[in-house]
DSSP file (Angstrom, degrees, kcal/mol; ACC not computed):
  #  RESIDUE AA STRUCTURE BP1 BP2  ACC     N-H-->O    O-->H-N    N-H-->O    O-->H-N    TCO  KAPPA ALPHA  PHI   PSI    X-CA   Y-CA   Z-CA
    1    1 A X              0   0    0      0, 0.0     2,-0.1     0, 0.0     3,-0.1   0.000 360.0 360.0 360.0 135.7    0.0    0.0    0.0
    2    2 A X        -     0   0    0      4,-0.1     5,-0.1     5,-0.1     0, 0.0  -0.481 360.0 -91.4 -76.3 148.3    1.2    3.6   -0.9
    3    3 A X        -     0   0    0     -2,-0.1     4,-0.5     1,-0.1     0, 0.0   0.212  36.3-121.0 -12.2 166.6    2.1    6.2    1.6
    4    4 A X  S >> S+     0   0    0      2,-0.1     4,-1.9     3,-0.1     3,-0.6   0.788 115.7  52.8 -81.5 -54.6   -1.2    8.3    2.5
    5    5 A X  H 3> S+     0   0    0      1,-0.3     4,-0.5     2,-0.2     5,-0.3   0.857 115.9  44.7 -70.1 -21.1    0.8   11.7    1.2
    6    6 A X  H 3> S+     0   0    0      2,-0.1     4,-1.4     1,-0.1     3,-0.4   0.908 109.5  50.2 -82.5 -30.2    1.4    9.7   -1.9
    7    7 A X  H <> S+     0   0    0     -3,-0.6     4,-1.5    -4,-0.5    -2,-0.2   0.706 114.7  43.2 -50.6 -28.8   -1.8    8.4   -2.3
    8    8 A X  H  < S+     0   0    0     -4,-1.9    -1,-0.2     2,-0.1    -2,-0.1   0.531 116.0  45.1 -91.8  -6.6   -3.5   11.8   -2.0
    9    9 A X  H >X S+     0   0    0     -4,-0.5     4,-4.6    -3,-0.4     3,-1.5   0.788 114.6  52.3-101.5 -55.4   -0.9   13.9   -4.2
   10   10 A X  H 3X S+     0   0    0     -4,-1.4     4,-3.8    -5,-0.3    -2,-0.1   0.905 120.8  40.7 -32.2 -62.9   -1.2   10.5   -7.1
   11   11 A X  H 3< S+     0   0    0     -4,-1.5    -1,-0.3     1,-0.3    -2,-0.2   0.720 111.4  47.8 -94.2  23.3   -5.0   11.3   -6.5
   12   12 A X  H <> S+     0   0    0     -3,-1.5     4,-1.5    -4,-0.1    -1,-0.3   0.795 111.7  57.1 -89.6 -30.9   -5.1   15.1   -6.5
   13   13 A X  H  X S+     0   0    0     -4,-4.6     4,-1.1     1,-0.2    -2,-0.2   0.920 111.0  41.2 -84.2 -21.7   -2.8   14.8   -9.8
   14   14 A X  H  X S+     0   0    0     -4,-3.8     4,-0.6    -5,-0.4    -1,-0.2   0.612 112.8  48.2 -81.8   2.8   -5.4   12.7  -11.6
   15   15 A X  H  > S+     0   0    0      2,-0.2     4,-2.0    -4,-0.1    -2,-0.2   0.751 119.5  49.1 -80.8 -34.4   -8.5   14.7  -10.4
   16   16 A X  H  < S+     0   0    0     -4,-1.5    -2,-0.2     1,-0.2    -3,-0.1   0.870 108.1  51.4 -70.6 -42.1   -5.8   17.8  -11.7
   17   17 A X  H >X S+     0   0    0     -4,-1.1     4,-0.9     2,-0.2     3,-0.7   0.775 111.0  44.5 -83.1 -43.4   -5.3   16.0  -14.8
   18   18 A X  H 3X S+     0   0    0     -4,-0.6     4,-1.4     1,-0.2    -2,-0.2   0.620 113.9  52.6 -93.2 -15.3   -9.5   15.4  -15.8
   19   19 A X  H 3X S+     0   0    0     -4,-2.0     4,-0.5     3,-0.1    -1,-0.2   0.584 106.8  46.6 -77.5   8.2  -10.2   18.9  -14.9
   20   20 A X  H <> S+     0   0    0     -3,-0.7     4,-0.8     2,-0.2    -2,-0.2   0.641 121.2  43.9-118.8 -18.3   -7.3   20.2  -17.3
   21   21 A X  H >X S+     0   0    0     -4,-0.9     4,-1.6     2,-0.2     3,-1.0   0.973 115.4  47.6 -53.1 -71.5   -9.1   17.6  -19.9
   22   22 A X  H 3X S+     0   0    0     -4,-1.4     4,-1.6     1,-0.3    -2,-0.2   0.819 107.6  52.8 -25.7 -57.6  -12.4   18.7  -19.0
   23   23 A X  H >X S+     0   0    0     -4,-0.5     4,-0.8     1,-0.2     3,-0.7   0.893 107.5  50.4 -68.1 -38.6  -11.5   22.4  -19.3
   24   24 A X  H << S+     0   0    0     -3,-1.0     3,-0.4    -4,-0.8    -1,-0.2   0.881 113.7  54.2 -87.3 -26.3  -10.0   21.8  -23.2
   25   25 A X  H 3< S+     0   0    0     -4,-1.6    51,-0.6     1,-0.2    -1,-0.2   0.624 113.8  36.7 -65.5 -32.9  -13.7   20.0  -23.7
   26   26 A X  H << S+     0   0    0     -4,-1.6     2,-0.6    -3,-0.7    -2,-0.2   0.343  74.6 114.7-136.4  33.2  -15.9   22.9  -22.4
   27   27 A X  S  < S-     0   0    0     -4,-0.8    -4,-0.0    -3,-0.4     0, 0.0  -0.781  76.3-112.2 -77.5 130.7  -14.5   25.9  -23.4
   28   28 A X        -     0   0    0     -2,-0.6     2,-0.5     1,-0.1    -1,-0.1   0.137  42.3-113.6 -46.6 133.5  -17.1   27.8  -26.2
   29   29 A X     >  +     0   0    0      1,-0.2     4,-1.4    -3,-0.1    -1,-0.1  -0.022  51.4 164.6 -66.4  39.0  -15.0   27.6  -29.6
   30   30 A X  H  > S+     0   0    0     -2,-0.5     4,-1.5     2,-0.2     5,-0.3   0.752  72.1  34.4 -31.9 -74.9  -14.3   31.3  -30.1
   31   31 A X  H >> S+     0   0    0      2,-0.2     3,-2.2     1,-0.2     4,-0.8   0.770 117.8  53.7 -75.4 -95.2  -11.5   31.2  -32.6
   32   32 A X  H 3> S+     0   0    0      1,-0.3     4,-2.4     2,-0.2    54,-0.3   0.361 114.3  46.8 -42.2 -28.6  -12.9   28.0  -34.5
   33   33 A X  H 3X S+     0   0    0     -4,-1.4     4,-0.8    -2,-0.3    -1,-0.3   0.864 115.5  39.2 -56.5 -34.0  -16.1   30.0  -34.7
   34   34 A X  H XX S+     0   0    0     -3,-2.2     4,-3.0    -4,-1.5     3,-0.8   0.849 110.3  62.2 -95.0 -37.2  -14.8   33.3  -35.9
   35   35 A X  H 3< S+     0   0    0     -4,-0.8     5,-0.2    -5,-0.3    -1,-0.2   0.994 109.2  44.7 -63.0 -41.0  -12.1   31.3  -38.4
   36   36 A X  H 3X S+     0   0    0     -4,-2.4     4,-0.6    46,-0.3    -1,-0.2   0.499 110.5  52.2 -93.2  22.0  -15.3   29.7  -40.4
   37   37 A X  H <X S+     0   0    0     -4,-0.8     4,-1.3    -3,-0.8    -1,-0.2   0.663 110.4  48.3-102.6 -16.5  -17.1   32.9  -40.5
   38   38 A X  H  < S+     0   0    0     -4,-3.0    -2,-0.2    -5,-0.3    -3,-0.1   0.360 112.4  47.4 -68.9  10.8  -14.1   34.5  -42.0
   39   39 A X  H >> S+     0   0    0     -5,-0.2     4,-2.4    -4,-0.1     3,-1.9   0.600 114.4  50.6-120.0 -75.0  -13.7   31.6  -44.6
   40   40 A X  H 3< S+     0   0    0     -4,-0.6     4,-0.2     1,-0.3    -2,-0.2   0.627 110.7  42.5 -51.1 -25.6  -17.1   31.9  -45.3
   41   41 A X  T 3X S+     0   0    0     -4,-1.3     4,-1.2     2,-0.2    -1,-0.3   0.670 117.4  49.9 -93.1 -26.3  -17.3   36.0  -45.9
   42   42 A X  H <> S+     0   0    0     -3,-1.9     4,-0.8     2,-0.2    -2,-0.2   0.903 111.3  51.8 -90.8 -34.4  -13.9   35.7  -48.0
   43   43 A X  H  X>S+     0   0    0     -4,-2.4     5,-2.1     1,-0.2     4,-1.3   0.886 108.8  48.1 -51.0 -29.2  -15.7   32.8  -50.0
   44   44 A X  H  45S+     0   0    0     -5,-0.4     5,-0.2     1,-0.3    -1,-0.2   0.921 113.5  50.7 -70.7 -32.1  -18.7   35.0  -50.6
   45   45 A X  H  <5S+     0   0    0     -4,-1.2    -1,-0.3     1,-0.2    -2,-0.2   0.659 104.1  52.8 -86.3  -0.3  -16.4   37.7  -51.8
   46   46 A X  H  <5S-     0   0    0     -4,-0.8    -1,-0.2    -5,-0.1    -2,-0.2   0.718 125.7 -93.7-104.4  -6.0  -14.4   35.8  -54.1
   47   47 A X  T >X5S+     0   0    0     -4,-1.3     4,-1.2     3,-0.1     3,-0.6   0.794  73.0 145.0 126.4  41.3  -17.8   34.5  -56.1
   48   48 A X  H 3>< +     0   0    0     -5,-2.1     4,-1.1     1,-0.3     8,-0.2   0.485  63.0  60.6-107.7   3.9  -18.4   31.5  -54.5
   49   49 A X  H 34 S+     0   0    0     -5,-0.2     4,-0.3    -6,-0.1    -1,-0.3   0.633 112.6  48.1 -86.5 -21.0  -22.0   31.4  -54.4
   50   50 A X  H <4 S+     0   0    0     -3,-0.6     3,-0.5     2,-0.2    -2,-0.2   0.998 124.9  27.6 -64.0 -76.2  -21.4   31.5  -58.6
   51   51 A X  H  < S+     0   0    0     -4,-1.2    -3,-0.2     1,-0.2    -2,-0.1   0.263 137.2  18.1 -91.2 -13.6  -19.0   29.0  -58.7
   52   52 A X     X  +     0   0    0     -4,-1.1     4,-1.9    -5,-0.1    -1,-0.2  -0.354  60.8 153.5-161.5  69.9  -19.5   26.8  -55.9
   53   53 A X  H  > S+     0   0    0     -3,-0.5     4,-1.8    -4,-0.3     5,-0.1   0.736  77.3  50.9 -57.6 -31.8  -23.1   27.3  -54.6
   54   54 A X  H  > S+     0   0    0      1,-0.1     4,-3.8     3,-0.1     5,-0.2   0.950 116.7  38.6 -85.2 -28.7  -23.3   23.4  -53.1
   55   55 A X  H  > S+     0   0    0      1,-0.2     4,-1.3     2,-0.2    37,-0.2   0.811 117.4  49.0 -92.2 -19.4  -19.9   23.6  -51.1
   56   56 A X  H  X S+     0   0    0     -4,-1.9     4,-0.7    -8,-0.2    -1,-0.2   0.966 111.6  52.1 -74.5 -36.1  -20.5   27.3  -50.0
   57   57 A X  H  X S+     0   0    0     -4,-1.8     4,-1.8     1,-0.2    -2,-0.2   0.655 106.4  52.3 -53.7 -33.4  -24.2   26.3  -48.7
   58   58 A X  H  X S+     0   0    0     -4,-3.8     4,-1.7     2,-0.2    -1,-0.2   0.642 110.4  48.2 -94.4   2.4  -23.0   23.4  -46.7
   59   59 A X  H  X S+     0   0    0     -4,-1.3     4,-1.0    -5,-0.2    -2,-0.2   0.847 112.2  47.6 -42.3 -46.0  -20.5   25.8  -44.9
   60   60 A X  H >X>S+     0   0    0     -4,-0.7     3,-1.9     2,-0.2     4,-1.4   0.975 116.5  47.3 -73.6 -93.3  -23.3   28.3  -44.4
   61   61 A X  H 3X5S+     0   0    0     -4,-1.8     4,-1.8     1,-0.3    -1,-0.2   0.710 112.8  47.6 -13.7 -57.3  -25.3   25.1  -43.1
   62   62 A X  H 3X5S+     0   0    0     -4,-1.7     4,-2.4     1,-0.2    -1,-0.3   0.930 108.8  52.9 -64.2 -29.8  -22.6   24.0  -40.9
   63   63 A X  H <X5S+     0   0    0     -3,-1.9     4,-1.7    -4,-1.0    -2,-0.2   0.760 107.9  49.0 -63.7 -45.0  -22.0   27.1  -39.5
   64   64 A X  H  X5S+     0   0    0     -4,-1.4     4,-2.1     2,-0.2     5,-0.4   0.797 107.9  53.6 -75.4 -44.5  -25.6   27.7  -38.5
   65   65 A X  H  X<S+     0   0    0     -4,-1.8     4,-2.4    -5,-0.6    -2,-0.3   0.948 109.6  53.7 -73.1 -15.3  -25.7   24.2  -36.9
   66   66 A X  H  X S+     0   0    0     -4,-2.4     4,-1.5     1,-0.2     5,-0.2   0.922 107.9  50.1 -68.2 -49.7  -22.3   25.4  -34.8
   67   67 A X  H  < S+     0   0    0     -4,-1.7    -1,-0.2    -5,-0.2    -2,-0.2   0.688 108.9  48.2 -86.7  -2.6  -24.0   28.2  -33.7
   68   68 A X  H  X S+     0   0    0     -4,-2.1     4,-1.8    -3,-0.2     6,-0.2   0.714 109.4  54.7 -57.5 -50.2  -27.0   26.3  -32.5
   69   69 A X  H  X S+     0   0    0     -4,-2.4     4,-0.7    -5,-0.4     5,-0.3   0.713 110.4  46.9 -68.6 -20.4  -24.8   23.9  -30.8
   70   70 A X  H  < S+     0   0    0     -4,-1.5    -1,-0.2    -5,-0.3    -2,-0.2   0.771 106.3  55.8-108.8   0.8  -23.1   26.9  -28.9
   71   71 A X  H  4 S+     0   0    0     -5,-0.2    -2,-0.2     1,-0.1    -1,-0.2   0.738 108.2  52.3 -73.2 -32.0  -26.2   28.3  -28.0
   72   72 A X  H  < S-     0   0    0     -4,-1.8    -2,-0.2     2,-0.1    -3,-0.1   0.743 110.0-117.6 -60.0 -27.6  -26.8   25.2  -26.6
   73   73 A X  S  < S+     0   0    0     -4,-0.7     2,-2.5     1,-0.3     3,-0.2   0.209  78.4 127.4  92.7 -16.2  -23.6   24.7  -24.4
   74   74 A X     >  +     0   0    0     -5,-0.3     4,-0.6     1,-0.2    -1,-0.3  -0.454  28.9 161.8 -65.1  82.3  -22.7   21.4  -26.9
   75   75 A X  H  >  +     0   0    0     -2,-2.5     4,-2.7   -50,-0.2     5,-0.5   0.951  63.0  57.8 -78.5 -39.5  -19.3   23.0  -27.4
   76   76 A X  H  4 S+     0   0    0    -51,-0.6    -1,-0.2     1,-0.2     4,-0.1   0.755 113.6  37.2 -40.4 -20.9  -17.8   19.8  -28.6
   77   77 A X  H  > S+     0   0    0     -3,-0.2     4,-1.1     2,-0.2    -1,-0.2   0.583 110.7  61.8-113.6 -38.7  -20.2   19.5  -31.4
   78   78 A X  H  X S+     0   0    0     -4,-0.6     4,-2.9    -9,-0.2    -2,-0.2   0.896 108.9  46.9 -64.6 -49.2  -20.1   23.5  -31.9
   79   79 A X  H  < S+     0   0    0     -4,-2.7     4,-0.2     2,-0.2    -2,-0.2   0.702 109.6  49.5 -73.4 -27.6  -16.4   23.0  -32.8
   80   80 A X  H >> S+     0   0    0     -5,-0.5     3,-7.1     2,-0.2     4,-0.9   0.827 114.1  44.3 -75.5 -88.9  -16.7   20.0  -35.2
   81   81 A X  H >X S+     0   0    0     -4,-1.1     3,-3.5     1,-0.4     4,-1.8   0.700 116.1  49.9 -75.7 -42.5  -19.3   21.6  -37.2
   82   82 A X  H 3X S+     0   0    0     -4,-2.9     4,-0.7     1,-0.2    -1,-0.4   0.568 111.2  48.1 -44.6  -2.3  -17.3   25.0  -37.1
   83   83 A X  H <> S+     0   0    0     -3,-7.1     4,-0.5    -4,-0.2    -1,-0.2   0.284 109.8  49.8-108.3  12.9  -14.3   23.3  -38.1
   84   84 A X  H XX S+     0   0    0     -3,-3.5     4,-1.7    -4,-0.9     3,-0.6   0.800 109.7  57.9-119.5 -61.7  -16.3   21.5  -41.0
   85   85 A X  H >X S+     0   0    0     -4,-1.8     3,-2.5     1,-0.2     4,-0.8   0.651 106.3  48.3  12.2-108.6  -17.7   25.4  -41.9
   86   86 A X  H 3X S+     0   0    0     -4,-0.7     4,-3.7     1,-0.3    -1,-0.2   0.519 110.0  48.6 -30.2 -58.3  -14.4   26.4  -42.4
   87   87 A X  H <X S+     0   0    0     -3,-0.6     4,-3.3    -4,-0.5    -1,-0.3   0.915 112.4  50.1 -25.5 -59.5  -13.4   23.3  -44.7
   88   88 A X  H <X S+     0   0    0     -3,-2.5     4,-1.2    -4,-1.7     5,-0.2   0.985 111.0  49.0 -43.9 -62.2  -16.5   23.8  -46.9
   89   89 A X  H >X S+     0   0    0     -4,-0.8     4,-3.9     1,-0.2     3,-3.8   0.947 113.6  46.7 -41.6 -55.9  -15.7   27.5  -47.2
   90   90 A X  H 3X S+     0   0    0     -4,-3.7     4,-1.8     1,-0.3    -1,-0.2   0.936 110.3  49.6 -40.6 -51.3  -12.0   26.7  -48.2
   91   91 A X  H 3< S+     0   0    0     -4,-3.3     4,-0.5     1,-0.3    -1,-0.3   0.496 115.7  46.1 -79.1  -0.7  -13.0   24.0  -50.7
   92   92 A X  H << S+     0   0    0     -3,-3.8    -1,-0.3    -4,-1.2     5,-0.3   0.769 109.6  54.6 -69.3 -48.2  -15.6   26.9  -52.2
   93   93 A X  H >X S+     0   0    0     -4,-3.9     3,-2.2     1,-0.2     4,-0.9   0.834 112.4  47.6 -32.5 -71.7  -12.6   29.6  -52.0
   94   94 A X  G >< S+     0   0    0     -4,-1.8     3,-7.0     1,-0.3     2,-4.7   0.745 111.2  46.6 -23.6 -69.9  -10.6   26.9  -54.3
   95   95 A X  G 34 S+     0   0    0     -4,-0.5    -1,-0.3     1,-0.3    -2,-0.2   0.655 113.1  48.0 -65.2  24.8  -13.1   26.4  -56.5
   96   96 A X  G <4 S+     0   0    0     -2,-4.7     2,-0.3    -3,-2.2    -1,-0.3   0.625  95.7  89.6-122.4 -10.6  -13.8   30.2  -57.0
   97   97 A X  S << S-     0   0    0     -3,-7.0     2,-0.2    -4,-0.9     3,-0.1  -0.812  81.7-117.0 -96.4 137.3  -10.1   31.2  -57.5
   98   98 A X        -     0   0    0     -2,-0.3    -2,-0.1     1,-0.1     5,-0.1  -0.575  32.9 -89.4 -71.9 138.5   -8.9   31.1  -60.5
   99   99 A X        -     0   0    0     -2,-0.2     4,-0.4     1,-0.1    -1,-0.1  -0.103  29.4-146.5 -23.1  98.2   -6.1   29.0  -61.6
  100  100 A X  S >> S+     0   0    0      1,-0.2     4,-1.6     2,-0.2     3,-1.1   0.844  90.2  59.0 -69.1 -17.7   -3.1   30.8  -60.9
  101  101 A X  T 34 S+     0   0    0      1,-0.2     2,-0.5     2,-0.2    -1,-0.2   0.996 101.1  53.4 -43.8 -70.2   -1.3   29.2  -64.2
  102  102 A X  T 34 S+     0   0    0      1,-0.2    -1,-0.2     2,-0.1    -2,-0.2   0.600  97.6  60.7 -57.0   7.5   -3.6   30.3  -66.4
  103  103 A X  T <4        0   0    0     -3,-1.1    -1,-0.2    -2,-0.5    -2,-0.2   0.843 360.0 360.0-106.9 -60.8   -3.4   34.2  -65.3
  104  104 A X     <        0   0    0     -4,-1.6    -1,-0.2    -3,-0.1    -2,-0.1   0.324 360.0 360.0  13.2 360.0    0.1   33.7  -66.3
């Protein structure tokens, strides 16, 4: 059997250890929100409702369900679907930018 003052520091560092888990689990997503509404507003401005209307709408779509989910408190689930926003948007930018070869 361990000491007691090692037995209480062992379990104060793994009670230390699932709040510092805990903590990365329920913080709101701040930056992952704000990065896919800024992928989404640079998509809109580069044409991307022209040129890639499905991939720009399921950004928009994810993005809405993220901000349901953080109205909700679901912050895991707020942070997925903003970090699948953000994807979408990119993979509208691409398809809305022109080929920089060809400007050549």
């Amino acid at each position: 059997m361990l000491p007691s003052r090692l037995s209480f520091f062992l379990r104060s560092a793994i009670f230390a250890a699932l709040l510092a888990v805990a903590g990365c689990q329920t913080a709101p997503p701040v930056q992952e929100m704000s990065d896919a509404r800024q992928a989404i507003t640079v998509a809109k401005e580069a044409g991307a409702a022209e040129h890639a209307a499905d991939d720009l709408s399921q950004a928009v779509g994810f993005l809405q369900s993220a901000e349901q989910a953080l109205s909700h408190r679901e912050y895991a689930r707020a942070r997925r679907d903003a970090l699948q926003a953000k994807s979408k948007a990119l993979e509208a930018l691409a398809l809305s930018t022109p080929d920089q070869d060809a400007i050549r």
